[in-house]
C-alpha positions as CSV (number, residue, x, y, z in Angstrom):
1,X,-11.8,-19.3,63.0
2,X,-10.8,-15.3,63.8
3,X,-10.6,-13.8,66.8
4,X,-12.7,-10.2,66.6
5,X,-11.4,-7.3,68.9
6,X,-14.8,-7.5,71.4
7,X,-13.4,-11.1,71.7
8,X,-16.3,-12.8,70.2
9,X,-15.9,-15.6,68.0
10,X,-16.4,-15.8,64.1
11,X,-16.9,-19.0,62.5
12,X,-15.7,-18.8,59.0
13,X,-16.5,-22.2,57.2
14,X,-16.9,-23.1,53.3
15,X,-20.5,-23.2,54.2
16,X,-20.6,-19.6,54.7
17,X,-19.0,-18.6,51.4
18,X,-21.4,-20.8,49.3
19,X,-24.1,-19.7,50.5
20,X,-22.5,-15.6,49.8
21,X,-21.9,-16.9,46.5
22,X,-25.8,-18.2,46.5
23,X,-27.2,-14.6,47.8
24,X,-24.8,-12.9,44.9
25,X,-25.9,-15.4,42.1
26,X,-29.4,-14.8,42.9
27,X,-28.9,-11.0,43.1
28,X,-27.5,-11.3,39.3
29,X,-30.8,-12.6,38.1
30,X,-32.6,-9.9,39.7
31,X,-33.4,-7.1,36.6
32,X,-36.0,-5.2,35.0
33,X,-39.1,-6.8,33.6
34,X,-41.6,-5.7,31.4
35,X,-45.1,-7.2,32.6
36,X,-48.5,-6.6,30.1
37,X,-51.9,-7.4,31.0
38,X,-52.7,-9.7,28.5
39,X,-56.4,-10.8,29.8
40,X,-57.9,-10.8,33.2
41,X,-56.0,-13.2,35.3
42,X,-53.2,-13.3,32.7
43,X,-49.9,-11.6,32.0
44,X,-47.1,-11.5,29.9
45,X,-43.2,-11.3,31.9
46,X,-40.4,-10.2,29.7
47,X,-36.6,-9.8,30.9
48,X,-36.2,-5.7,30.1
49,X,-33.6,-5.4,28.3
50,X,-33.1,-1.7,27.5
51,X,-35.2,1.3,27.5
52,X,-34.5,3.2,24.3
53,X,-37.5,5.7,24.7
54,X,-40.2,6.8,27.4
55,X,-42.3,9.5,26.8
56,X,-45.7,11.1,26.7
57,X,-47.8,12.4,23.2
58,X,-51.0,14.2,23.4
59,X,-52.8,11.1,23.2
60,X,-50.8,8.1,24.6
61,X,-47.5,6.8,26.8
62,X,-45.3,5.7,24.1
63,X,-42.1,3.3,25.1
64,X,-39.3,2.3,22.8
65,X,-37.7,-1.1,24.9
66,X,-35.7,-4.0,24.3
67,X,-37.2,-7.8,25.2
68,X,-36.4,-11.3,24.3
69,X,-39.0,-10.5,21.4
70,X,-36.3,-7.8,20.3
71,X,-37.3,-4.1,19.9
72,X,-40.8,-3.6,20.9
73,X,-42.9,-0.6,20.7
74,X,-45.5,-0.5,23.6
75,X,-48.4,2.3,24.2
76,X,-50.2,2.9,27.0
77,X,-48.6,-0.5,28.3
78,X,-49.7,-2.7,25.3
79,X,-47.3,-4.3,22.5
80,X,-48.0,-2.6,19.2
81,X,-45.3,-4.6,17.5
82,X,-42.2,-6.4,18.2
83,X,-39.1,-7.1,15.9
84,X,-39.3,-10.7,16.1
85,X,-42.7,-10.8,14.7
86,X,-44.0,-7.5,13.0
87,X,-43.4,-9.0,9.6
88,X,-46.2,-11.5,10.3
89,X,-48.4,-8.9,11.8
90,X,-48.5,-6.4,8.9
91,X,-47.9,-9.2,6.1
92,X,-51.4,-10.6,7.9
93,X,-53.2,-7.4,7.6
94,X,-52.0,-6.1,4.0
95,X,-51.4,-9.3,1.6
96,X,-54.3,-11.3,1.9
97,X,-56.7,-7.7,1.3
98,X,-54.9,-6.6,-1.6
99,X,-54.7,-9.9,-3.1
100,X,-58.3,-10.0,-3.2
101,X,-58.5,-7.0,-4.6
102,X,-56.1,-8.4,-7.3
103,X,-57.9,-11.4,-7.8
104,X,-61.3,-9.8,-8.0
105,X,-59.9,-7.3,-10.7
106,X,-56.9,-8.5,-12.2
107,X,-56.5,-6.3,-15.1
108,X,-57.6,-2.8,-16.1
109,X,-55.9,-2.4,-19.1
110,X,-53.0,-0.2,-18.0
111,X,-49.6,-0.6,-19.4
112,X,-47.6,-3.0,-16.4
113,X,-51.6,-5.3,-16.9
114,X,-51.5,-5.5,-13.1
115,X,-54.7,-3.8,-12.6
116,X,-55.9,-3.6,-8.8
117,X,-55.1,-2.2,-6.0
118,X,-54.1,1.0,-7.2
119,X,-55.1,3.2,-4.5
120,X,-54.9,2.3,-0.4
121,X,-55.9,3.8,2.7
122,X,-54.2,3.3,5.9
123,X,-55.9,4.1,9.4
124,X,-53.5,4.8,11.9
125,X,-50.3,2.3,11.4
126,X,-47.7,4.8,12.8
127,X,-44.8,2.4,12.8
128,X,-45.2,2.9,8.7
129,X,-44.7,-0.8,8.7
130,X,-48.2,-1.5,7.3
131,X,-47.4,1.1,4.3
132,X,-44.4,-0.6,4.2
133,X,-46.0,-3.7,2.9
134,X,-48.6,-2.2,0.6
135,X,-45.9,0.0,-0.8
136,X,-43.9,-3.1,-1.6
137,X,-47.1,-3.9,-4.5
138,X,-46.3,-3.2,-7.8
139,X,-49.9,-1.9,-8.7
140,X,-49.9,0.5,-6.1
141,X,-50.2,4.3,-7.2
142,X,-51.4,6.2,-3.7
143,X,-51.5,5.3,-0.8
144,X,-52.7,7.5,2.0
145,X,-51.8,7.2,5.4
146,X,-53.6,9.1,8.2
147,X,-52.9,8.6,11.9
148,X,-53.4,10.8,14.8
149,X,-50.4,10.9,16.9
150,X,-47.2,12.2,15.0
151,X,-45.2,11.9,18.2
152,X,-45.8,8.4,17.9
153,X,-44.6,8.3,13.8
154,X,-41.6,10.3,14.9
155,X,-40.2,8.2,17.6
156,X,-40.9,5.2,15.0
157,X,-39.1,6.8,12.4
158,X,-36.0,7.2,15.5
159,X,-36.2,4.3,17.2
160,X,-37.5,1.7,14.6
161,X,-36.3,3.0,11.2
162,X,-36.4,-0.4,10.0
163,X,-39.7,-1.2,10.3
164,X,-40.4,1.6,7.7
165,X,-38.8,4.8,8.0
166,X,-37.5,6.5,5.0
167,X,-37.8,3.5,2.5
168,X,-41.8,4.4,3.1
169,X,-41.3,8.5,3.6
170,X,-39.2,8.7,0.6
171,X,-41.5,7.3,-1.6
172,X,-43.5,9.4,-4.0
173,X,-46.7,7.1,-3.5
174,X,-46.9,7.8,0.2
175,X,-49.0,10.6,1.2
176,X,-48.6,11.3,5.5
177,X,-51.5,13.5,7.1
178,X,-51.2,13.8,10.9
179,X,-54.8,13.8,12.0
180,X,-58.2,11.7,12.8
181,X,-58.6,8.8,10.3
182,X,-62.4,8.5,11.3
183,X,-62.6,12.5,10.6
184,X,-60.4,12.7,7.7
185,X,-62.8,9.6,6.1
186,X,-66.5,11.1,7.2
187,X,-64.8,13.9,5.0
188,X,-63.2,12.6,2.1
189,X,-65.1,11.8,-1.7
190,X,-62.1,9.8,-3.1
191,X,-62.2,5.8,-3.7
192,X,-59.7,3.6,-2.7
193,X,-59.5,-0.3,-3.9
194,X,-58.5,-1.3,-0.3
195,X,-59.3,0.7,3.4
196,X,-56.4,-1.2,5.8
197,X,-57.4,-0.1,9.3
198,X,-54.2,-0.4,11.5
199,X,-55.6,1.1,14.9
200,X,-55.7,0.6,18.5
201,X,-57.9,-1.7,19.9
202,X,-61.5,-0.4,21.2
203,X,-60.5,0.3,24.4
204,X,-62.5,2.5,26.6
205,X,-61.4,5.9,26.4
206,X,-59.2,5.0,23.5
207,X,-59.8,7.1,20.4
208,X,-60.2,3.8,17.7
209,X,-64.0,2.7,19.3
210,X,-65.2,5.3,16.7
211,X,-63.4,3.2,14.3
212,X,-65.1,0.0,14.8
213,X,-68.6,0.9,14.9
214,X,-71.8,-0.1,12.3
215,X,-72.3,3.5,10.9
216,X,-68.6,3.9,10.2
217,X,-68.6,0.5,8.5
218,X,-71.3,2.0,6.2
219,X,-69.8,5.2,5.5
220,X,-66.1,3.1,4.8
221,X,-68.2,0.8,2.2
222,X,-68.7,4.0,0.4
223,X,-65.3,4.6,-0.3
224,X,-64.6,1.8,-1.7
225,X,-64.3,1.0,-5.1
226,X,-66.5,-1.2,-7.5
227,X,-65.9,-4.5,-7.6
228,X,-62.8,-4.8,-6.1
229,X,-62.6,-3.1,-3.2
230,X,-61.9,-4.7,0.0
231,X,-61.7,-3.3,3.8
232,X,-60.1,-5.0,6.8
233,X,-59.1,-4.3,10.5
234,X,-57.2,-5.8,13.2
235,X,-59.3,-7.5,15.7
236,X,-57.9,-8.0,18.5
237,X,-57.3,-11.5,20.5
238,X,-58.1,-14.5,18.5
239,X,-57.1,-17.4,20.8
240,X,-57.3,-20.8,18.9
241,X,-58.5,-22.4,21.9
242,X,-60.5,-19.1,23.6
243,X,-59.9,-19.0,27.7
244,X,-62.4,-19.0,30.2
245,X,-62.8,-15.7,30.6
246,X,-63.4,-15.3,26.6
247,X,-66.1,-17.5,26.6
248,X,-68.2,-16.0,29.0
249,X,-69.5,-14.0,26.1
250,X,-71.3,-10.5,26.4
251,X,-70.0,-10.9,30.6
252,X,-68.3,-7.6,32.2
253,X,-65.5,-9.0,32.2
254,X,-65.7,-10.0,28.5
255,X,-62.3,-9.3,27.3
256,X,-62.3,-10.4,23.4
257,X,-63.8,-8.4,20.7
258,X,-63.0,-10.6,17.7
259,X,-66.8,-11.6,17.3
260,X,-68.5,-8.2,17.7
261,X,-66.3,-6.9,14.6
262,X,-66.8,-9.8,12.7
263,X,-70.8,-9.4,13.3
264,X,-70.7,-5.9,12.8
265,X,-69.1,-5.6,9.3
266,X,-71.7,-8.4,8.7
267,X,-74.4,-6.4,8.9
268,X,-72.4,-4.1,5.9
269,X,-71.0,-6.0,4.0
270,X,-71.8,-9.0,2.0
271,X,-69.1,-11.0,2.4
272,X,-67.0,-11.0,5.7
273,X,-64.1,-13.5,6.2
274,X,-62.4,-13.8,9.7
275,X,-58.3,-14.8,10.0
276,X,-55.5,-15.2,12.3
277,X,-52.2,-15.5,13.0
278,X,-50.2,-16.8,15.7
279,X,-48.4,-13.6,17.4
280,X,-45.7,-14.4,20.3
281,X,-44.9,-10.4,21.4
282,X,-48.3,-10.4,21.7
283,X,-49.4,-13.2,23.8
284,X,-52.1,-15.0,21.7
285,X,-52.9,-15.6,18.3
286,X,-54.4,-12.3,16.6
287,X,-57.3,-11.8,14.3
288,X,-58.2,-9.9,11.5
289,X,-61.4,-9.2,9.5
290,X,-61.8,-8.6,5.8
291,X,-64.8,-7.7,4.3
292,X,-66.4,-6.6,0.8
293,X,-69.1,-7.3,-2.0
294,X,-69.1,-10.6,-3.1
295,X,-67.6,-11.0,-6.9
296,X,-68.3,-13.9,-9.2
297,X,-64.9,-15.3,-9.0
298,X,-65.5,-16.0,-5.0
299,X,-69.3,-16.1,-5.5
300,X,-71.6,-17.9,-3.4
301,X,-74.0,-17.5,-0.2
302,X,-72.9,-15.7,3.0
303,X,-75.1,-15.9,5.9
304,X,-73.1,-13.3,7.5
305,X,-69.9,-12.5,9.3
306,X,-70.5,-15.2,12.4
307,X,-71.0,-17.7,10.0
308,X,-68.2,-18.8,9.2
309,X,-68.7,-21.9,7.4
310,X,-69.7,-19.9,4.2
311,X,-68.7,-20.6,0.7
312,X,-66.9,-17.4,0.1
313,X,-64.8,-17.9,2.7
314,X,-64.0,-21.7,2.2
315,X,-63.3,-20.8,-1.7
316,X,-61.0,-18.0,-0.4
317,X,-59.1,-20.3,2.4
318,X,-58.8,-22.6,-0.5
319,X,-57.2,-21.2,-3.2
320,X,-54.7,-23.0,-5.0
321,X,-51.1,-22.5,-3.4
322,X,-49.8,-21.8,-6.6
323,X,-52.1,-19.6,-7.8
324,X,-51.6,-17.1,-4.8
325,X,-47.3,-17.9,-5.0
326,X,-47.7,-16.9,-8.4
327,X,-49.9,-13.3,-7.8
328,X,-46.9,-12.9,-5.4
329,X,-44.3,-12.9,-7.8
330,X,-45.4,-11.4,-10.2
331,X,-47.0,-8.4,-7.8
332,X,-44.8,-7.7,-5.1
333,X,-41.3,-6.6,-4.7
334,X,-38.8,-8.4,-2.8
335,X,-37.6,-8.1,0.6
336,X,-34.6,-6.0,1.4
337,X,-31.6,-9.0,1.7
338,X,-31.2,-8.8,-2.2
339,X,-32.3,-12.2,-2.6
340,X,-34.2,-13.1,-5.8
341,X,-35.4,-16.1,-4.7
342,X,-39.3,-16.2,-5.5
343,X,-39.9,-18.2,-2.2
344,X,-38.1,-15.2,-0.1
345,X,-40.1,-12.5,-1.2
346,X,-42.1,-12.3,2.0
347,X,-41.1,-13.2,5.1
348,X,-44.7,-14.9,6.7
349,X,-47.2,-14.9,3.7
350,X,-47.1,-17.3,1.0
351,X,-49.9,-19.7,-0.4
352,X,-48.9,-22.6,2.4
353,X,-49.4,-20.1,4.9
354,X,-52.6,-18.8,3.7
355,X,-54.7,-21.9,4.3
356,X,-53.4,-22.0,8.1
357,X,-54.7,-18.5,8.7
358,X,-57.9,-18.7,7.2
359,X,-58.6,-22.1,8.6
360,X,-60.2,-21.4,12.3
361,X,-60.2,-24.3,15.2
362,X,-63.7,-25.3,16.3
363,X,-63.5,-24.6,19.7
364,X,-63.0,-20.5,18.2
365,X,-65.8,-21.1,15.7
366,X,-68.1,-22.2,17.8
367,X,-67.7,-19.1,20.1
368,X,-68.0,-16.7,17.3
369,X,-71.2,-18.4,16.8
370,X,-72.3,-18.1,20.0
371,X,-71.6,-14.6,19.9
372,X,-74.0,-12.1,18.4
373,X,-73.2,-8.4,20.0
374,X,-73.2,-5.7,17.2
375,X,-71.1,-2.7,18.0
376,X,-72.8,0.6,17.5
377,X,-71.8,4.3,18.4
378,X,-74.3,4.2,20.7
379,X,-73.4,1.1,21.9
380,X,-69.6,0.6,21.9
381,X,-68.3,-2.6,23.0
382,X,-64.8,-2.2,25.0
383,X,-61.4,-5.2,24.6
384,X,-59.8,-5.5,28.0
């Protein structure tokens, strides 16, 4: 007990100093936090770690920031990619297209007898991650890359060398144009064996929606090459068991664009196959779309894009594990750790893998079923 000068009384007890110690423990916990809407009623809370970069592009709010997930780069407050888990993002989009490609036209004659792809196209994929990956196949002669923000490539390049940097920007394949991918295509007269569309989700007021409508579908098929020419996207959430709110399909609060893609590049293309992968950074699983003219080494009937219980796409989601461990040895250079251990060569995708991601749970097929919007230019269809 002290004695104050006013001559009041101060009680000093052990009680007192625990429960000091209790505010100041508490008050350590307190941080940053990083919060993304991840769907409506949903988010995603990560300890903020650092900030590395904030800033503003013509176009977008780009951030730079450290998260359990690792590095992260985030755009008008949504996770583009994370270090924990880009490899299994870009592996997902760019391995499983150009092995189809290879698969569909193994050989052309040339001197290494690796035939397809030779030539790629990238929309958008400004972390250079995604050329990255395709750069990493051995058949690959071009590859173009057009995306519209170079703020956006430049902080990458800063910030996340590692995700592409100069490994991609030095090499003599890799061709950069700063600039509108759904302009520079509506332009261009060249082929490519594979169109990789690595954009932002349709989001209103975004500039991708032009990017995942019927008519540019159409035009993309054009550029593609004969027989073994294959286009996919990114498609947004792909829950393996869809929420509430995802299953209220076509309501105003519809959040999930997975199916409209998927029907849309049906009414294109003759053969449409649906995939996912589980994404943490992200929040959900993720899904991509491939698409292309049906060959006769994955022949068979296709009912379109929402059906997914097709025979091209079973015969694809069942290929041999061997045969596509193989195509991966022999095709793609290994990683960076100087391993030459076939089984390191890529990180996510390997033939065990490629069954899980092209294997759908029924509680998502039968949404994608149940789902039958189309998106057109005049009748866009917006992801939350």
């Amino acid at each position: 007990m002290t004695q104050p000068e006013n001559g009041s009384t101060v009680l000093t007890t052990d009680t007192n100093v625990t429960a000091a110690a209790d505010i100041e423990s508490e008050r350590a916990k307190c941080g940053f936090w990083f919060t993304e809407d991840i769907s409506p009623g949903a988010k995603l809370n990560l300890s903020l770690t650092r900030i590395l970069t904030s800033t503003q592009s013509k176009y977008q709010k780009i951030d730079v920031v450290e998260t359990v997930y690792g590095k992260t780069l985030v755009t008008d407050g949504k996770t583009q990619s994370a270090e924990v888990d880009e490899f299994a993002y870009h592996e997902s989009l760019v391995h499983p297209t150009l092995l189809r490609c290879a698969l569909s036209f193994p050989s052309d004659g040339a001197a290494d007898g690796l035939g397809s792809p030779r030539t790629v196209f990238i929309g958008g994929g400004g972390e250079l991650a995604t050329a990255r990956e395709v750069l990493r196949h051995r058949s690959v002669k071009r590859v173009v890359m057009v995306d519209l923000d170079e703020t956006l490539i430049n902080v990458c390049r800063q910030h996340l060398p590692e995700w592409g940097g100069d490994t991609v920007d030095s090499d003599p394949r890799f061709e950069l144009i700063v600039g509108d991918a759904h302009a520079y295509l509506l332009q261009c007269s060249e082929i490519f064996d594979a169109i990789i569309m690595d954009i932002s989700d349709p989001i209103e007021a975004g500039p991708g929606i032009a990017l995942y409508t019927r008519e540019f579908y159409n035009h993309a098929k054009s550029l593609l090459s004969v027989p073994q020419g294959v286009f996919v996207t990114q498609a947004g959430v792909a829950e393996a068991v869809p929420s509430l709110q995802m299953q209220r399909s076509g309501g105003v609060d519809e959040p999930l664009c997975y199916a409209p893609i998927i029907n849309t590049l049906a009414e294109v293309f003759e053969c449409v196959v649906p995939y996912s992968v589980s994404i943490p950074s992200f929040g959900s699983d993720w899904g991509f779309v491939m698409a292309f003219n049906c060959g006769s080494d994955l022949g068979g009937d296709n009912n379109g894009g929402s059906d997914i219980g097709t025979t091209v796409r079973e015969e694809f989601a069942n290929i041999p594990k061997k045969i596509i461990d193989d195509i991966i040895s022999k095709r793609i250079q290994g990683n960076n750790n100087g391993t030459s251990n076939d089984n390191d060569i890529l990180r996510h995708y390997d033939g065990e893998t490629h069954r899980t991601m092209f294997s759908l749970t029924k509680s998502l097929r039968k949404m994608l079923k149940d789902d039958k919007r189309i998106m057109t230019r005049d009748n866009p269809i917006f992801m939350y």
